[in-house]
C-alpha positions in Angstrom: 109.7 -3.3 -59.0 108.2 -7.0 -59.2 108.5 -8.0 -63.2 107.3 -11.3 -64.0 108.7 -13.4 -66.9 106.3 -16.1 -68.3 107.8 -18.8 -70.1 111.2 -17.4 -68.7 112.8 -21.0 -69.4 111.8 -20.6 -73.4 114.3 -19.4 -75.8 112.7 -15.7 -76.2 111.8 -15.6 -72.4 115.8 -16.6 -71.4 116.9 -13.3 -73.9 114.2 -11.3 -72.0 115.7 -11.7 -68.9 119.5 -11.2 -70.6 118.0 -8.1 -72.2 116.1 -6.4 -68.6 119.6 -7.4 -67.1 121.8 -5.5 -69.9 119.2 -2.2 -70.2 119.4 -2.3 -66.3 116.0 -2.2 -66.0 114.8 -1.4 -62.6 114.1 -4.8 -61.2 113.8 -5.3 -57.2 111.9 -9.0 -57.2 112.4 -11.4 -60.7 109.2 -13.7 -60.8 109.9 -16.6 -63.4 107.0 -18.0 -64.5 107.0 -21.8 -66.6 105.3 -24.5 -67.0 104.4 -27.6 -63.8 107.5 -29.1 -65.2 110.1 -26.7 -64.3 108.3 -25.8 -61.5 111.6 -25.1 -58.9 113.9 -24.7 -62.2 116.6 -22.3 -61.3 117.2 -19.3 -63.5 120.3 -16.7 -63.6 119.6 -12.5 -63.6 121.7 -10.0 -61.9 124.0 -12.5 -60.4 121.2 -14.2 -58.3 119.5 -17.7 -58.6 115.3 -17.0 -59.0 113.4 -20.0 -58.4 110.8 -20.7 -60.6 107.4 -20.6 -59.8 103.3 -21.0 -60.9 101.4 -18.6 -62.1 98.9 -18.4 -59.6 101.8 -17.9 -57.2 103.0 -15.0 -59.8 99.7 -13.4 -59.9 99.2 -13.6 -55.8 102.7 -11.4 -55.3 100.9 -8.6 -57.6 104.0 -7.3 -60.1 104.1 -4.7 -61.8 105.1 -5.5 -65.0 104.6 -9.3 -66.7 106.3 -10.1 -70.0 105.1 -13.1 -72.1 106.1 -15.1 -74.1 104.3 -18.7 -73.5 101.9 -18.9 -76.7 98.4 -17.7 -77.5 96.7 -20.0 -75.4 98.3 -19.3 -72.4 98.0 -15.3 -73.0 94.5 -15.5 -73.4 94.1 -17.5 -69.8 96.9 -15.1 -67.9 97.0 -12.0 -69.3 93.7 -10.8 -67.7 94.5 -12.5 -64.9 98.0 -10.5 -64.2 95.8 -7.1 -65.4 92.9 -8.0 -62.8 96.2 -7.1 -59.6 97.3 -4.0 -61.6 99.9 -6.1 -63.6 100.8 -4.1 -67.1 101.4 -7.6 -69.6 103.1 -7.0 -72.6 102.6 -9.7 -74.6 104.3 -12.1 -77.3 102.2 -14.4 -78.4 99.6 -13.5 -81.3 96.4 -13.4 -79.7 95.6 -9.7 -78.6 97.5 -7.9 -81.6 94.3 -7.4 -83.9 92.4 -7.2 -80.7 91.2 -3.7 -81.5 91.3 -2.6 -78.0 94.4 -3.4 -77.3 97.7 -1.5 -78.8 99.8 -3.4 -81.3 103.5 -1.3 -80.4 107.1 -0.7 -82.0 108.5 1.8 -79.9 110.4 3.6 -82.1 106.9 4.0 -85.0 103.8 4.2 -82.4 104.9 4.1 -78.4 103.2 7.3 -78.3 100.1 6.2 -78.7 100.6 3.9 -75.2 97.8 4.7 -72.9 97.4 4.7 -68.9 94.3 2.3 -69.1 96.4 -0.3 -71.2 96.7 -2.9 -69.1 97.7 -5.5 -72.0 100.1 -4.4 -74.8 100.8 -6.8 -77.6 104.1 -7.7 -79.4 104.0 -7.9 -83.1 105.3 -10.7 -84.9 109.0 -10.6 -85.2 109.1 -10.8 -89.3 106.4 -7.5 -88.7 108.6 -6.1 -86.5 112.0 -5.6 -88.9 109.9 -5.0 -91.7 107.8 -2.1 -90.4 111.0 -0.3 -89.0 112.0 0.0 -92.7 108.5 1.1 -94.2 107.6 3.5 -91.7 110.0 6.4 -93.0 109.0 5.8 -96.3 105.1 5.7 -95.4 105.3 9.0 -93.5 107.1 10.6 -96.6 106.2 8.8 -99.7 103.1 6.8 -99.0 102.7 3.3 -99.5 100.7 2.2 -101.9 101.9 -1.7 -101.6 104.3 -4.1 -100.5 105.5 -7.5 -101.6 107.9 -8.9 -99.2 109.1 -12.5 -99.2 110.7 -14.1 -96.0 114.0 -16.4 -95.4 113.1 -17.3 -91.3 115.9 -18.6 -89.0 115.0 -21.8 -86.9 115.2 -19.8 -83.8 111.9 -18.2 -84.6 110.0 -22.0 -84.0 111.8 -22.3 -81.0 114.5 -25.0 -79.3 113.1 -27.9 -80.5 113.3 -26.7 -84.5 117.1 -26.2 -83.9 117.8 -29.3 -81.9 116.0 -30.9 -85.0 118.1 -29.1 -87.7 121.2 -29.8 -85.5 120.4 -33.5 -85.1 119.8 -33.8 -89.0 123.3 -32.3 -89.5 124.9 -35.4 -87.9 122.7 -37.8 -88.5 121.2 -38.0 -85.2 117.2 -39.4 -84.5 115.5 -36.2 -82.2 112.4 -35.1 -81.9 110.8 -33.4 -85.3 109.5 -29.7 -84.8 109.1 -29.9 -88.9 107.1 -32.3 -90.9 110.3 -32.6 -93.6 114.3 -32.1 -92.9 115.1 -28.5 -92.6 119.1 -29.2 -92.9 119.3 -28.9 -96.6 115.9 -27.7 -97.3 113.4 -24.7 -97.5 110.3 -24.7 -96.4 107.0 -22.4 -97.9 105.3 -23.3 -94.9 105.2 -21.1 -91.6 102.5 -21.6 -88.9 98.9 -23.5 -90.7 97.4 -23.2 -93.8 94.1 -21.3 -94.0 91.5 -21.3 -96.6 93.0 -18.7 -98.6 96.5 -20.8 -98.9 97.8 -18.2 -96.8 99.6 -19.1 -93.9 98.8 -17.5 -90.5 102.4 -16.1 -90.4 101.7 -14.4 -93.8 98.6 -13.0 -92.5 99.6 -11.7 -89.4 102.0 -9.6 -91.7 99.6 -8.3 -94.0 97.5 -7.4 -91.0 99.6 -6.2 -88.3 101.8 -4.3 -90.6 98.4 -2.3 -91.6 97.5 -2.0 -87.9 101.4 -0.7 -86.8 101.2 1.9 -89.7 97.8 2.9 -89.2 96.4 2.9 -92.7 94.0 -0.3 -93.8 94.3 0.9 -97.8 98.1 -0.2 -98.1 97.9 -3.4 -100.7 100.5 -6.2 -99.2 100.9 -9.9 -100.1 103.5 -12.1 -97.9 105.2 -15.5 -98.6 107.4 -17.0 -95.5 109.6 -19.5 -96.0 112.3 -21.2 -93.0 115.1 -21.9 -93.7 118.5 -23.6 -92.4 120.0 -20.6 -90.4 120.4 -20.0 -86.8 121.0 -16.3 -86.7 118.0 -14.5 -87.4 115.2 -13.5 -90.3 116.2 -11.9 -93.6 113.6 -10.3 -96.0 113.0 -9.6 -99.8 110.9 -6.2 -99.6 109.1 -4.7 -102.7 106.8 -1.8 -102.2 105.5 0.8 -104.7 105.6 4.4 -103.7 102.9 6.6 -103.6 105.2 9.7 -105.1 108.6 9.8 -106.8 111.9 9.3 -104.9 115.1 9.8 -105.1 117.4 6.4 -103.7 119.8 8.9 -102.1 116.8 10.3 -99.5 115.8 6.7 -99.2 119.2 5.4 -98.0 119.4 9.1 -95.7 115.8 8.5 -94.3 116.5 4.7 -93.5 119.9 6.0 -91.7 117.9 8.2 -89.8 115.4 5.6 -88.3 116.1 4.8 -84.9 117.0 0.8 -84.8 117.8 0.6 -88.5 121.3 0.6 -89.4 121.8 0.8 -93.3 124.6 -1.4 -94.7 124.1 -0.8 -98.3 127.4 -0.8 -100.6 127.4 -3.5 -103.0 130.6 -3.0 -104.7 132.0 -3.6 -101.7 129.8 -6.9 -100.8 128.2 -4.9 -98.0 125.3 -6.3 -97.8 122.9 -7.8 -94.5 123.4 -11.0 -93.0 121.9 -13.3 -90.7 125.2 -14.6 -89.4 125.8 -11.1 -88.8 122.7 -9.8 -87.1 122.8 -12.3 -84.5 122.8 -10.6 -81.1 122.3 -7.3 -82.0 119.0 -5.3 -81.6 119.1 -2.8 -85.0 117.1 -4.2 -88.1 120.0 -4.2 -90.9 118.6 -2.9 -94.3 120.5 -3.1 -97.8 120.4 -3.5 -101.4 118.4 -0.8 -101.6 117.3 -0.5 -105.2 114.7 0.7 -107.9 112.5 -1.7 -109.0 112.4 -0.4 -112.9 109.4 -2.7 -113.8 106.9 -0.2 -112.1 106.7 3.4 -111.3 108.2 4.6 -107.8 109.2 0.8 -107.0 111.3 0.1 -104.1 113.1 -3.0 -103.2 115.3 -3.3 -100.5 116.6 -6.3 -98.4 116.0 -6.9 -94.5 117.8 -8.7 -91.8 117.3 -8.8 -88.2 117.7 -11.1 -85.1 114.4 -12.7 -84.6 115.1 -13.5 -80.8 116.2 -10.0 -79.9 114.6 -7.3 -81.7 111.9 -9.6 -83.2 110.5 -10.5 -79.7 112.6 -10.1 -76.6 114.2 -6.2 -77.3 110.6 -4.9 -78.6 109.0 -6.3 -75.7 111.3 -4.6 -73.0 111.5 -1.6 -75.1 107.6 -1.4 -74.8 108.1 -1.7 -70.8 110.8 1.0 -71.2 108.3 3.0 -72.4 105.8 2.7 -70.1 108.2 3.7 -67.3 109.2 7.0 -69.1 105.6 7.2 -69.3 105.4 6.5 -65.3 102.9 3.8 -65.6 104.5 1.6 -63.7 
């Protein structure tokens, strides 16, 4: 089998190719794709050197499987491109996943509804990602009437050049700013651009996706995400109000029964979730799981998860794990 990587020299397309090699996914022929100037670049998978190479040369060797991960405009340009030979693209980026004909997919909530004809599959965003994994138990049991959920985002998610710049601020070092202010020492309420509504596009793609993955456009949510000076992955601060009465003890059961949640929830012990923690592994941590006693069947629980892995990378080759137990490709 012929996968494609594009942007397999980024940071999420160098832990897509660890994470094909460590699910053994059936690979014959690696194609890295990257931009003109690592045209050539070498890249390690399965104890081999690939060379990388151009997307038109990508596209001419017709894989059968392309994973993405090179930014929206890029996506838009390829991704057809790649589908035209047969090519199934699962994509990172943000510009098919409120595309309403194409499939906005976590495995373990909605791979079933993964179709023969889809040709392009998109990858949520990776704050969506953790934070639907939680809700969807509670939506299929309780209803959700809305959520308030408040993010603490890792560098990694803005890429090498927002930890090079939080590194070089740590010792005093001139780099190369992925951040109008510092980040070392600093938090900042500002995640992708502002839009009219003083949302930011991160907060939007929240609200929206989330609604889209859980299939129900009445659930009321509001987002603020905020990057901070971490390195290991994106924590959350999730309110929701039930539709019916619950009981904490089903909650914590129903949350320890979600495949890729792992509940760590005993505060008298200081078990709690942690960025520092999640790093490298693919489950979405959940804890402090706790009434909220200002409104009726309130929820608030915390979230953490590696951004890299399970936020992009992991989802994106669980998606192409699915399509082969689905035999399209």
């Amino acid at each position: 089998m012929k996968v494609a990587v594009v942007g397999a020299t980024g940071l999420v397309g160098t832990r897509m190719l660890q994470v094909l090699e460590e699910r053994n996914f059936p690979v014959t022929e690696l194609i890295p794709v990257a931009s003109e100037k690592s045209l050539g670049r070498k890249v390690s998978f399965k104890g081999r050197e690939w060379s990388v190479v151009s997307a038109d040369d990508a596209i001419a060797a017709k894989p059968s499987l392309a994973l993405f991960s090179a930014g929206g405009s890029i996506s838009e340009e390829l991704a057809p491109r790649f589908a035209a030979v047969g090519c199934r693209v699962v994509d990172n980026s943000s510009f098919w996943r409120m595309d309403p004909s194409k499939k906005l997919v976590v495995p373990e909530i909605n791979g079933d509804i993964l179709e023969k004809e889809d040709m392009i599959i998109a990858n949520p965003n990776c704050s969506t990602i953790q934070m639907v994994l939680a809700l969807a138990p509670l939506h299929k049991v309780y209803g959700i009437k809305r959520v308030v959920v408040s993010t603490y985002q890792s560098v990694t998610g803005a890429g090498y050049k927002a930890i090079n710049q939080m590194n070089a601020e740590r010792q005093g070092l001139e780099c190369e700013k992925k951040f109008p202010y510092p980040i070392d020492q600093n938090i900042l309420p500002h995640i992708d651009s502002f839009l009219d509504n003083g949302y930011t596009k991160e907060e939007m793609k929240m609200i929206n996706e989330t609604r889209k993955i859980l299939r129900d456009d009445s659930i009321a949510i509001t987002a603020t995400t905020v990057r901070v000076p971490v390195q290991g992955g994106h924590s959350e601060s999730v309110n929701v109000e039930l539709k019916r009465p619950f009981e904490l003890e089903d909650v914590r059961r129903l949350l320890s029964q979600m495949p890729g949640v792992t509940v760590q929830d005993d505060p008298e012990h200081n078990v709690y979730p942690m960025p520092l923690y999640a790093w490298g592994k693919d489950d979405v941590f959940v804890g402090r799981i706790r009434r909220d006693e200002s409104v009726p069947d309130g929820l608030n629980f915390w979230c953490v998860s590696d951004n890299i892995r399970k936020g992009a990378a992991t989802n994106a080759v669980q998606i192409a794990q699915t399509l082969l137990e689905k035999k399209y490709i």
